[in-house]
matplotlib code that plots the C-alpha trace (Angstrom):
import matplotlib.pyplot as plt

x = [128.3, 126.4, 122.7, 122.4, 120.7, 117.1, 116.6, 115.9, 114.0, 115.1, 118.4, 120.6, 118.6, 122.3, 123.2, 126.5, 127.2, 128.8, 125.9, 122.9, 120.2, 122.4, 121.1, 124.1, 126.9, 124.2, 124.6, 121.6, 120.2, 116.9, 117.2, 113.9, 110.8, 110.4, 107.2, 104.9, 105.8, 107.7, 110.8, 114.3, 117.0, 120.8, 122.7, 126.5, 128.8, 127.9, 126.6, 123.3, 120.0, 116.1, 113.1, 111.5, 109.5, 112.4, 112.3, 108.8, 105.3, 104.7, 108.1, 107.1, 103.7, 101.4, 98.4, 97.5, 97.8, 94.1, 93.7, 96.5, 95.2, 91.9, 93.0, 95.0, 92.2, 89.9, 92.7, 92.4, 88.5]
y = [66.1, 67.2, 65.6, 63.4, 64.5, 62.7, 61.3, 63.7, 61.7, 64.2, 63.7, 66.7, 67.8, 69.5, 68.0, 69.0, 67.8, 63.9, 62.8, 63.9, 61.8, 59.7, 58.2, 56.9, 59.7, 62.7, 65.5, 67.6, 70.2, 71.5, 75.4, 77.4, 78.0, 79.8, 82.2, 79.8, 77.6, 74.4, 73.2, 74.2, 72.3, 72.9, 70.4, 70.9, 68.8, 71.6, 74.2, 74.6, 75.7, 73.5, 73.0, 69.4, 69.6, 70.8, 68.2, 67.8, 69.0, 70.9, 72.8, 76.8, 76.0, 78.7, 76.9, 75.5, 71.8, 70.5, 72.3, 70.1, 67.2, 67.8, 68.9, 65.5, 63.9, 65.4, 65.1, 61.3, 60.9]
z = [131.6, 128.6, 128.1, 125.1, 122.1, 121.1, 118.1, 114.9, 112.2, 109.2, 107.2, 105.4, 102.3, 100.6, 97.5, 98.4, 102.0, 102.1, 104.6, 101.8, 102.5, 104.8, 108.0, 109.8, 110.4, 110.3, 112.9, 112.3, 115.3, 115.5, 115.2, 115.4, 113.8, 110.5, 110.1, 108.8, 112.0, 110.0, 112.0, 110.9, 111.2, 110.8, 109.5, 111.4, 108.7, 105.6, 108.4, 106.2, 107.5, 106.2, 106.9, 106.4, 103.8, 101.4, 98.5, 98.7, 97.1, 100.5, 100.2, 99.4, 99.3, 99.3, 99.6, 103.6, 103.7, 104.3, 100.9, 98.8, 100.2, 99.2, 95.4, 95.3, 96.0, 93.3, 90.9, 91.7, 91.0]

ax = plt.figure().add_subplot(projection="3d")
ax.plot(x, y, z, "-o")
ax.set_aspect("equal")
plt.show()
């Protein structure tokens, strides 16, 4: 008997798939690393590959994280 699968807290980030952004019906599989050490994910209704940061100011970032944060907040003051 296969084990179930735990709970993924990321949804399909394809435009293109019928479950974009959806909660309920998603079947998304982690699948790796990628070099800079963000999850991927696989989403198995449009068979697409993303990491979760994709549709966010983090996605492709070339900066580290601590140093966004801290630009935000002097962009703020």
């Amino acid at each position: 008997m296969a084990r179930p699968r735990g709970t993924i807290n990321v949804v399909c980030q394809n435009p293109r798939c019928k479950y974009y952004l959806k909660e309920k019906g998603k079947d998304i599989i982690k699948s790796g690393k990628y070099s800079t050490g963000h999850q991927r994910y696989y989403c198995k209704h449009c068979r697409t590959y993303f990491m979760e940061t994709k549709g966010t100011p983090l996605y492709r970032r070339r900066l580290s994280e601590e140093e966004i944060i801290q630009i935000c907040k002097l962009l703020v003051e």
